[in-house]
C-alpha positions in Angstrom: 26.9 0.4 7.6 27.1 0.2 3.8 24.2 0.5 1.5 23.3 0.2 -1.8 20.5 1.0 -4.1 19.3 -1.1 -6.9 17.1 0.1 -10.1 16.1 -2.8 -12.3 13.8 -1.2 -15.4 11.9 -2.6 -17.9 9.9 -2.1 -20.0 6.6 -3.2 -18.3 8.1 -2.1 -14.6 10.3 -0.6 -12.9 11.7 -1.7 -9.1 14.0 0.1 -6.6 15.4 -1.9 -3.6 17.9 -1.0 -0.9 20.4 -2.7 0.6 21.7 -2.6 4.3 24.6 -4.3 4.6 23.4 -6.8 2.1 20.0 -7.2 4.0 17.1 -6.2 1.6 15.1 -2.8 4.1 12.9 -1.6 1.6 11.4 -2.3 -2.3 9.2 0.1 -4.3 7.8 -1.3 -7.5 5.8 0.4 -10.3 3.5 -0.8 -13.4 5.1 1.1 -16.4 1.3 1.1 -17.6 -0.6 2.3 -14.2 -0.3 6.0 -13.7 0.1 7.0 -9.8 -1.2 10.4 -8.9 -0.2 11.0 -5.6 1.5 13.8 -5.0 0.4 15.5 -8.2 -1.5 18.9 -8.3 -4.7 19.8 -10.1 -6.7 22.2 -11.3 -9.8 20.7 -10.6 -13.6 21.5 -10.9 -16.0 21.3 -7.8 -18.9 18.9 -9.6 -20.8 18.2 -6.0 -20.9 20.0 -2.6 -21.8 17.5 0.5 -22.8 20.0 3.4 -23.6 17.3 5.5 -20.1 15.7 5.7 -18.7 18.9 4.5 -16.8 17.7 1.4 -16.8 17.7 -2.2 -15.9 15.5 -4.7 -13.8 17.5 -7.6 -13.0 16.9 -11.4 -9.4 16.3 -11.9 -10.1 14.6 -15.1 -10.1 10.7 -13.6 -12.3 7.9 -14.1 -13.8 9.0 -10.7 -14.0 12.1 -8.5 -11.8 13.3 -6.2 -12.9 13.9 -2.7 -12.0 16.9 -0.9 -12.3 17.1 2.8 -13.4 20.5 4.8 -10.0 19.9 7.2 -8.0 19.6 4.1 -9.2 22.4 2.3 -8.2 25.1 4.9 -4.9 27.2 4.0 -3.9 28.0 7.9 -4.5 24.2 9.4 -1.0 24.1 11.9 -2.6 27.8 13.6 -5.7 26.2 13.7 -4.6 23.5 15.5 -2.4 25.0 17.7 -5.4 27.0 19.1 -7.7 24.4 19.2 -9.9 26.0 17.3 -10.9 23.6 13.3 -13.8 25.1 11.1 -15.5 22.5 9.6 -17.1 24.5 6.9 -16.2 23.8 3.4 -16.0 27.1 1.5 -16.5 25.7 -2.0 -19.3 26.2 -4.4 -20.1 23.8 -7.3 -18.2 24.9 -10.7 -15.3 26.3 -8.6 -12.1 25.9 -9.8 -9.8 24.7 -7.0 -5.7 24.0 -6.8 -5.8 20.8 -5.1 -2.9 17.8 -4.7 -3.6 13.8 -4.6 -2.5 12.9 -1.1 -4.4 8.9 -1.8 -4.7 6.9 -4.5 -7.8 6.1 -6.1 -9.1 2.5 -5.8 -12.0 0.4 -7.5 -15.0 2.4 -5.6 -13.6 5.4 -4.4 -11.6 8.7 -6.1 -8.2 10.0 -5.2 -8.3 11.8 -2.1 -7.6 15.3 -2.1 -5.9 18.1 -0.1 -5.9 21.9 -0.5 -2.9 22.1 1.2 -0.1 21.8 -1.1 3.2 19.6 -0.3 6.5 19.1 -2.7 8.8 17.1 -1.3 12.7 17.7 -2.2 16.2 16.3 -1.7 16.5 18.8 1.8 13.0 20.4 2.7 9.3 19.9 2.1 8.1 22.3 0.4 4.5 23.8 1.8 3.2 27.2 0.4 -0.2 27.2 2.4 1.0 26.3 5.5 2.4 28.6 8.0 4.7 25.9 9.6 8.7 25.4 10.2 10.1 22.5 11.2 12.6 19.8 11.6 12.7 16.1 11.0 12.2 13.5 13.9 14.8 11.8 12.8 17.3 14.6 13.4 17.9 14.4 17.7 20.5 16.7 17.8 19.2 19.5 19.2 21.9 22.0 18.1 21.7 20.2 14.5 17.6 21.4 14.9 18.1 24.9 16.3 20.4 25.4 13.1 17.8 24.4 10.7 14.7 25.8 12.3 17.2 29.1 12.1 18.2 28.6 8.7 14.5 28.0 7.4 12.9 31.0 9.0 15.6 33.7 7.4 15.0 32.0 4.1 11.6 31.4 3.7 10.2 33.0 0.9 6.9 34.5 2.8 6.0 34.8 5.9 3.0 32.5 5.6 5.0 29.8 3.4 6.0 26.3 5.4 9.3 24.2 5.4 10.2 21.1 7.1 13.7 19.8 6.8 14.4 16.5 6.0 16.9 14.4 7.5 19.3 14.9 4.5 19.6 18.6 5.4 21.3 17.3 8.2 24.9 17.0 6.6 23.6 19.5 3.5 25.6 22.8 2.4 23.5 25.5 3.7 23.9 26.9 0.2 21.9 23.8 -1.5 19.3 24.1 0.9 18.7 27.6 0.0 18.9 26.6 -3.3 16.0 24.1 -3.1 13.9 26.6 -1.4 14.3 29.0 -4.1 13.5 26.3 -6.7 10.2 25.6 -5.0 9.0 28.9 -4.6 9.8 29.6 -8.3 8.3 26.2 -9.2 4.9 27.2 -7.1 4.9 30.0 -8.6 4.6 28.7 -12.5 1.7 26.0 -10.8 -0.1 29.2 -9.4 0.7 30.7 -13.4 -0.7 27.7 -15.1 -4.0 27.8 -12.9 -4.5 31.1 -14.3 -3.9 30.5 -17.6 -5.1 27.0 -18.3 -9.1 26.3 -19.5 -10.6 23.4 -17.8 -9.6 21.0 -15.7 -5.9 19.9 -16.0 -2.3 18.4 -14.5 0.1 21.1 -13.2 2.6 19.6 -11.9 3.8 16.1 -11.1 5.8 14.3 -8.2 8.5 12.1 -11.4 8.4 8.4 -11.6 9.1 5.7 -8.9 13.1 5.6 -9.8 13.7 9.3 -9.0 11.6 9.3 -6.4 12.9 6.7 -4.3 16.2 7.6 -5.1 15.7 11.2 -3.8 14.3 9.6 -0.5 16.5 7.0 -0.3 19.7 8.3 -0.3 21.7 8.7 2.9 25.2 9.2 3.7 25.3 5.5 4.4 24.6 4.8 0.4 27.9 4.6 -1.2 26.3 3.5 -4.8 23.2 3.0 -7.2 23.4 -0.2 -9.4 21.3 0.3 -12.5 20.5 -2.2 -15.3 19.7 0.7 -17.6 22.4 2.7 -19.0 20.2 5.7 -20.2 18.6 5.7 -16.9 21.8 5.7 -15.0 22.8 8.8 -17.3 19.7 10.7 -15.9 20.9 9.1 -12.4 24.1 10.5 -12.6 23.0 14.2 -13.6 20.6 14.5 -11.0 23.8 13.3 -8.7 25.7 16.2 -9.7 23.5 19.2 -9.1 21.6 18.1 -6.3 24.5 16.2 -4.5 27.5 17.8 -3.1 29.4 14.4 -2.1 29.3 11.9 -5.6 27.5 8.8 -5.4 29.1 6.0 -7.6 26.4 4.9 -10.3 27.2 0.8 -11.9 25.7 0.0 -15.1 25.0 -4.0 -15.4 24.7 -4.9 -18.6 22.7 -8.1 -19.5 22.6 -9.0 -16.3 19.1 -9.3 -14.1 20.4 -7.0 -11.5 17.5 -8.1 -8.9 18.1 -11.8 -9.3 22.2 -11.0 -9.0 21.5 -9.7 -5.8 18.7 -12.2 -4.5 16.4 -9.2 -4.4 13.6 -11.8 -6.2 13.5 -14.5 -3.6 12.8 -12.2 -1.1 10.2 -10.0 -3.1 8.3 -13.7 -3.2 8.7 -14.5 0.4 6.6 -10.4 0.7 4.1 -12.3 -0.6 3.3 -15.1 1.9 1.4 -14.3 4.8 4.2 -16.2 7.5 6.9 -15.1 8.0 9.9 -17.6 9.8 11.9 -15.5 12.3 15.5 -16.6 13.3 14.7 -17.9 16.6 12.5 -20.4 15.2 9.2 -18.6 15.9 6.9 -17.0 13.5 4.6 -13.8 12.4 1.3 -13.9 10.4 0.2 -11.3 8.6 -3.4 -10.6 7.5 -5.1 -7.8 5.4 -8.7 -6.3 5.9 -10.4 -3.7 4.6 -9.8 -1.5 8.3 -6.5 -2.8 9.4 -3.6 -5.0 9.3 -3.3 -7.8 12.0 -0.4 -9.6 13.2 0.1 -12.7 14.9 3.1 -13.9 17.0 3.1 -17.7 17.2 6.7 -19.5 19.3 6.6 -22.5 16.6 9.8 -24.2 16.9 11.3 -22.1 19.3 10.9 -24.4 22.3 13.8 -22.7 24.2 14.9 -23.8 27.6 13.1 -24.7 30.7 12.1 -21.1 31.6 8.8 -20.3 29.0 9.2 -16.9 30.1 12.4 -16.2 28.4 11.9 -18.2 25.9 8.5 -15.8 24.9 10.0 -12.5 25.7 12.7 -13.7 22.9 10.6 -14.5 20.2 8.4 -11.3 21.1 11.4 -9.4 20.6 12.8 -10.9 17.9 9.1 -10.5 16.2 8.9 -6.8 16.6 12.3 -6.2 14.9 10.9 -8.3 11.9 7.3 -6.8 12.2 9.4 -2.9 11.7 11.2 -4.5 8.9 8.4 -6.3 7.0 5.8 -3.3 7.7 8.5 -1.1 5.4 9.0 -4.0 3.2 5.4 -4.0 2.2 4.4 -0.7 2.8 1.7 -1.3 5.2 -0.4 2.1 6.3 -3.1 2.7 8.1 -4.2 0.5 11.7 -1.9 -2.2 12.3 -3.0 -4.6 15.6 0.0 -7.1 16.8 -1.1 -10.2 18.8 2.2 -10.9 21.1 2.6 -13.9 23.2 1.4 -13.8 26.3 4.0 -13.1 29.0 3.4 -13.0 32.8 6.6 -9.9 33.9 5.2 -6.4 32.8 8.5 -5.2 32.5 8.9 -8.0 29.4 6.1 -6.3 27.7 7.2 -2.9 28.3 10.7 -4.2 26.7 9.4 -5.8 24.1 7.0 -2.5 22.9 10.2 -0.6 23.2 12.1 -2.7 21.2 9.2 -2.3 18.4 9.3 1.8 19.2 13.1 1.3 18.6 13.0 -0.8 15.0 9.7 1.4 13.2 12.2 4.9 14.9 14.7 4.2 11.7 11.6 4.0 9.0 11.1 6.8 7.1 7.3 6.6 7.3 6.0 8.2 10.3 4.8 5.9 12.6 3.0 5.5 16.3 3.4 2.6 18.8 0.9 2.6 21.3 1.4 0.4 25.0 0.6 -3.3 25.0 -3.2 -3.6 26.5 -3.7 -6.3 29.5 -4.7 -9.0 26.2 -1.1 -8.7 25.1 -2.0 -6.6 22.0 -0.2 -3.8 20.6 -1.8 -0.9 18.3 0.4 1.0 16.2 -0.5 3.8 13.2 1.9 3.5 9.9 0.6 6.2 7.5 0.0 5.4 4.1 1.8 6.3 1.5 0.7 4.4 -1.9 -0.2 0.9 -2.4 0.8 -2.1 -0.2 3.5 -4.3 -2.2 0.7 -7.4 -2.3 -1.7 -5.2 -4.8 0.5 -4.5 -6.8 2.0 -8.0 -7.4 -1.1 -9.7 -6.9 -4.4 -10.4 -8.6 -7.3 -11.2 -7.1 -8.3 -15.3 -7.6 -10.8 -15.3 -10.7 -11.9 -18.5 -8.4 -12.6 -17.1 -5.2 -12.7 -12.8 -6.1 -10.2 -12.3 -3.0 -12.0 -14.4 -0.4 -9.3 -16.3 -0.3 -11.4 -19.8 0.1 -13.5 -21.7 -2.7 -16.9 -23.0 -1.2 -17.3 -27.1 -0.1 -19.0 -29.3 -2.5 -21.7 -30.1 0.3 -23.2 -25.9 0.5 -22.7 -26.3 -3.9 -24.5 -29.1 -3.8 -27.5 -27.3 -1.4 -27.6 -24.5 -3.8 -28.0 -26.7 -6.8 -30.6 -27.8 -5.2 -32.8 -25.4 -4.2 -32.2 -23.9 -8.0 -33.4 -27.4 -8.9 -36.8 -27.2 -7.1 -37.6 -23.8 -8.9 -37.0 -25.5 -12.2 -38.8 -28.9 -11.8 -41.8 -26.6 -10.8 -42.3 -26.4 -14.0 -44.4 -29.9 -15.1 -43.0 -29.7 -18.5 -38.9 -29.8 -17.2 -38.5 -33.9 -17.0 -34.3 -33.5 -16.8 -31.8 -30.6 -15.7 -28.0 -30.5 -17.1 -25.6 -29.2 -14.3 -22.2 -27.8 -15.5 -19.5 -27.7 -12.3 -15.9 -27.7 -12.2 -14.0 -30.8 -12.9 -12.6 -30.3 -9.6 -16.0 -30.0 -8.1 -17.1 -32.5 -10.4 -14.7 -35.3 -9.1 -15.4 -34.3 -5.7 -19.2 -34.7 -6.4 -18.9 -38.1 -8.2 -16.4 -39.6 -5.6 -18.7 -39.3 -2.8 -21.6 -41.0 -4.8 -23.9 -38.2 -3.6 -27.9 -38.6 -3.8 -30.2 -35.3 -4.6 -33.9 -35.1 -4.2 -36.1 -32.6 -6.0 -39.4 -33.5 -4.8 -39.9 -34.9 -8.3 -39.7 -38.9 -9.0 -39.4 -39.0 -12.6 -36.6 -35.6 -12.5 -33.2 -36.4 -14.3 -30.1 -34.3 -13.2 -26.7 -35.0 -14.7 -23.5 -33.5 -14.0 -21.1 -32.2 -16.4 -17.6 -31.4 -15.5 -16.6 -28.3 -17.7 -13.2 -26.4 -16.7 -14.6 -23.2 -17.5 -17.0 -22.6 -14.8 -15.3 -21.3 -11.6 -15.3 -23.5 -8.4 -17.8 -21.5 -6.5 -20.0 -21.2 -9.7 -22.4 -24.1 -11.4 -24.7 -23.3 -14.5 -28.2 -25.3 -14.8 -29.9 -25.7 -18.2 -33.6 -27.2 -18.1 -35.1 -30.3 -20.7 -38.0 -30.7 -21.7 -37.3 -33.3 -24.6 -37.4 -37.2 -23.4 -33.9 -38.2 -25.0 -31.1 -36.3 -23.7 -27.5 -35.5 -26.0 -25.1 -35.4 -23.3 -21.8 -36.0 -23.7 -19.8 -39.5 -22.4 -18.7 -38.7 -18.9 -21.8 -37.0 -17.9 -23.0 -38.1 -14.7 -26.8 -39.3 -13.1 -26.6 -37.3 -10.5 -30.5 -38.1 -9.2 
């Protein structure tokens, strides 16, 4: 399998895709003019203690608070849990100054969450100097490969309560650059731990780079063979951090006046991330819908009408589904609760394949994920954990029509509430003639249907007024008094 990374920059964003045999598997986008804090480490300042949830939201010099968690402030956590033993207690005091690292980004109501428990990831380890932990990455079976690691990690870590988790890069790494990296990391905690010291006030220590060297430090495999870049001074920067943190080269294309996501056909599929369905090969489909607690995901046969035996011909698109649920899930970078809504099939063993086959596709992302069994309804829950924001918000607004509803409301419930805002107005003996301003949408709609409103007034006037600028779930009502009315020529007697 060949792969390739692509880095399209401009001056407004930034993307990074990668390539699988041609196949887009994964696409990271930035706003050059939204800051992302996760990962970053603050000095921060303890503004309010909550004993009753044991929290405390902290100053890190945002628009909002951070909010610090009792379980994420403690130093020892992997001990803790091992003995089953978790204080809850939050050892914090307001106008403390505490080293703390964004793990969430902030959204419109709530800070970044925070964490005392500091982790850096790197090219070969994770770097975590509060946590007494070693380990090895999932994605590394061989057990020899791990023994070797877990080894290598415990002679070289710096103190004997610092914690480092290979990465599945070490793998193949010179044992040399990963003690290299280590030693980095401990020097680079150390200048954090300096500027804490020294700095007055509430301030930015350290910071995880931008969204090109990130990804490309994640992304890179021995299956990636080169990084095509539209940016030559960014490819220069590409191709120094090649050389000293790569052993093996990585060839680095410039394109030159040349859209490198459209070259590739990385656009047309960045669009189709942003429709809910999702056509699968067989003919079948997957919806995809986003709440505020979890992601749900419905399998629907479509066109697949198969052969005579419905079984088979379900258990095919189930399984085709959960290899493109895997792939879209990374596509989109969707965290948190995810429920999938399979199509019901009759042989256990189908559904057993078919959650295996899901187990077997999310195995390869880098994310950690669970899969848990299919229930007796045919659902399956499975945990993806977050990491940033979902691909949708950050390419998508909310409609200034519906606020993210996602529907407008019907001209008959518009209509009721014009109403009943009517009746408060003609209460008023002097108001002989209301104005309402709707959408010309609404208005059309309104006017076709020729519809009749009473006030509980006889001698009430109400026109309507189509005026483009009032939304479609909106209306605006202005009361007369006077006898003749200025209105303009394709007002309409409404009642």
């Amino acid at each position: 399998m060949k792969s390739k990374i692509l880095v399209d920059y401009e001056p407004y964003m930034c993307s990074v895709a990668l390539l699988e045999d041609g196949v887009l598997e994964e696409f990271y986008v930035e706003d050059r003019n939204t800051e992302l804090i996760t990962g970053a480490i603050y000095k921060g300042k303890v503004v309010n203690v909550l004993p009753g949830l044991e929290s405390a939201f902290v100053d890190i010099g945002k628009r909002k608070n951070g909010f610090l968690a009792a379980s994420d402030m403690l130093e020892n956590r992997t001990a803790l849990y091992r003995s089953g033993q978790l204080p809850t207690r939050l050892d914090v005091s307001e106008g403390d100054y505490v080293l703390v690292q964004a793990i969430k980004e902030p959204t419109e109501t709530k800070g970044a969450r925070l964490s005392a428990n500091l982790s850096i990831p790197g090219r070969y380890i994770v770097f975590m100097p509060t946590v007494d932990f070693i380990g090895v990455s999932n994605k590394i079976t061989d057990m020899a490969t791990r023994d070797r690691l877990t080894e290598l990690l415990t002679k070289n870590r710096p103190t004997p309560k610092c914690g480092l988790i290979a990465r599945t890069a070490a793998k193949d790494a010179p044992k040399s650059d990963i003690i290299a990296e280590i030693k980095y990391f401990y020097a680079l905690y150390q200048s954090i731990l300096e500027k804490f010291n020294e700095t007055d006030g509430v301030d930015k220590l350290f910071s995880d780079g931008d969204l090109i060297f990130r990804s490309v430090r994640d992304l890179l495999n021995s299956s990636v063979d080169e990084i095509v870049c539209n940016n030559r001074e960014i490819a220069g920067h590409l191709n120094r951090y090649l050389s000293n943190n790569l052993a093996s080269s990585v060839k680095v294309t410039v394109i030159d006046g040349e859209d490198v996501l459209k070259k590739y056909g990385i656009l047309g599929e960045v669009e189709k991330l942003l429709q809910p369905k999702i056509e699968l090969q067989s003919g079948g489909n997957i919806v995809i819908d986003y709440t505020e607690a979890l992601t749900v995901i419905d399998v629907n046969s479509a066109k697949h009408t198969g052969d005579s035996d419905r079984e088979r011909t379900v258990f095919e698109t189930n399984c085709d589904a959960a290899k493109e649920i895997a792939r879209q899930l990374r596509l989109r970078n969707v965290g948190g609760l995810v429920v999938i809504d399979f199509i019901d099939m009759q042989d256990p063993l189908h559904n057993e394949e078919v959650v295996e086959v899901l187990r077997k596709e999310t195995a390869a992302d880098r994310i950690r994920t669970r899969v848990l069994p299919m229930t007796e309804l045919g659902l399956v829950q499975m945990t993806r954990k977050k990491t940033g924001r979902e691909i949708q918000s950050l390419l998508l607004d909310k409609c200034s029509e519906c606020h993210g509803f996602g529907e407008v409301q019907a001209p008959n419930f518009l209509l009721r509430k014009i109403k009943a805002r009517l009746v408060d107005i003609f209460a008023d003996n002097a108001c002989t003639a209301a104005v309402v301003s709707v959408n010309t949408d609404m208005f059309d709609r309104l006017c076709k249907d020729n519809w009749q409103l009473s006030v509980g007034k006889s001698k009430a006037r109400v026109y309507l007024v189509p005026d483009s600028a009032v939304g479609k779930n909106s209306f605006k009502i202005s009361a007369r008094t006077e006898q003749v009315l200025s209105l303009p020529s394709n007002a309409y007697l409404l009642a």
